[in-house]
N, C-alpha and C positions, 0 to 999 in steps of 0.2 A: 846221216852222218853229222849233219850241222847240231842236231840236238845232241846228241854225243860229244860235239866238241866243247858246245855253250857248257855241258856240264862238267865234263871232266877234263877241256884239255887235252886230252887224248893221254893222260896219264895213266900207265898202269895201275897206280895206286889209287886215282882216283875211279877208275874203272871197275878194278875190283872190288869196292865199295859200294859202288853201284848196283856191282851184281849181284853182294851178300843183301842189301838192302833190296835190294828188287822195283822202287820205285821212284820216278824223279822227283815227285815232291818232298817224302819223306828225305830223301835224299838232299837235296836243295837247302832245306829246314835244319839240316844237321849240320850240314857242311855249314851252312852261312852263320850257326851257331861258331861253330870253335872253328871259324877263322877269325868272327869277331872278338871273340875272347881274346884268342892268340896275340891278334894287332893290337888292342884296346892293353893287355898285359903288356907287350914290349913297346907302346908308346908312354906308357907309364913309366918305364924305368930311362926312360929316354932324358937326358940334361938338356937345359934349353937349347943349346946349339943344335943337338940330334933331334930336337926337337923342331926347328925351325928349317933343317934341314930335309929332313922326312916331310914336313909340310910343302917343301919345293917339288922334291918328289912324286909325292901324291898326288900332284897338282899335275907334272908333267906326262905320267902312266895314266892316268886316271881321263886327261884331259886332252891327248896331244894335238890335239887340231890347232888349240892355241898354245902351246907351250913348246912344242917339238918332242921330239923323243930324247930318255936319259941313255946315256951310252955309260953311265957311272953309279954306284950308289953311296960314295965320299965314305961318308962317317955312319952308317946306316947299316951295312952289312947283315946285321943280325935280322931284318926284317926278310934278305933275299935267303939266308939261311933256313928261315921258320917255314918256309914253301908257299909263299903269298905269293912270289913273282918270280919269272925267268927270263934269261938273256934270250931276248932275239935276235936277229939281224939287224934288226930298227933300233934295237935297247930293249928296256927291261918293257915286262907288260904282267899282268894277272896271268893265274896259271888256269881259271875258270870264271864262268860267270858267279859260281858262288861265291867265290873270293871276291870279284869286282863288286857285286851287293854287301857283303861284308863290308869291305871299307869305306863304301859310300857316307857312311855315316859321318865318319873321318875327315873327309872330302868334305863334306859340308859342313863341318866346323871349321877346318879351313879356308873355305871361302867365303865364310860370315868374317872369321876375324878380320880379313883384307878388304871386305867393304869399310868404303869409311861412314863415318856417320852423315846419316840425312836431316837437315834442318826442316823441318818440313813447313816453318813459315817462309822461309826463303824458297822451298820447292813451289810451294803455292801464288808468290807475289811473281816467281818465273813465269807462273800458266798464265798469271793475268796480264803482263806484256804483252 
């Protein structure tokens, strides 16, 4: 039952999917296909703000150990529309793990941008203190 959940969620939709497909990895490979498309097209059309915003987001579903849970999706909407995510009791979450692999990519563009830069003669002359 936990493999069933990692895959679909327990969504009919994603279930019966499943079951036309008949196998988890093919299965897996498709899904994580066009969810990535999905998210990667409506972050595209995203204005910086929706943009910057979704990146808070993703940050917090994606992350919540350090972030906490979103109870909101502001300016964003259209991503919980597309079927990437649903309300829980805690806030929003992925509706699968294909989805959760799908955005990962996401995920770590936003958290490249938020590093800041490393000087690494300054990182170096720290180790030799």
């Amino acid at each position: 039952m936990e493999i069933l959940k990692w895959y679909t969620g327990y969504l009919p939709r994603e279930i019966r999917m499943l079951k036309e497909i008949g196998n988890f990895r093919t299965f897996e490979k498709q899904r994580v296909s066009e969810f990535r498309f999905r998210a990667n097209y409506l972050y595209s059309k995203c204005s910086d703000f929706e943009k910057h915003e979704y990146n808070q987001f993703l940050r917090r579903v994606l992350m919540p150990r350090y972030e906490g849970h979103v109870l909101s999706m502001l300016n964003i909407g259209s991503f919980y529309d597309k079927g990437l995510f649903y309300n829980s009791p805690l806030g929003f979450e992925c509706i699968s793990g294909p989805a959760r692999n799908a955005l990962t990519p996401l995920l770590s563009s936003v958290i490249k941008q938020e590093l800041p830069p490393i000087n690494s003669i300054l990182v170096c002359l720290q180790k030799m203190s």
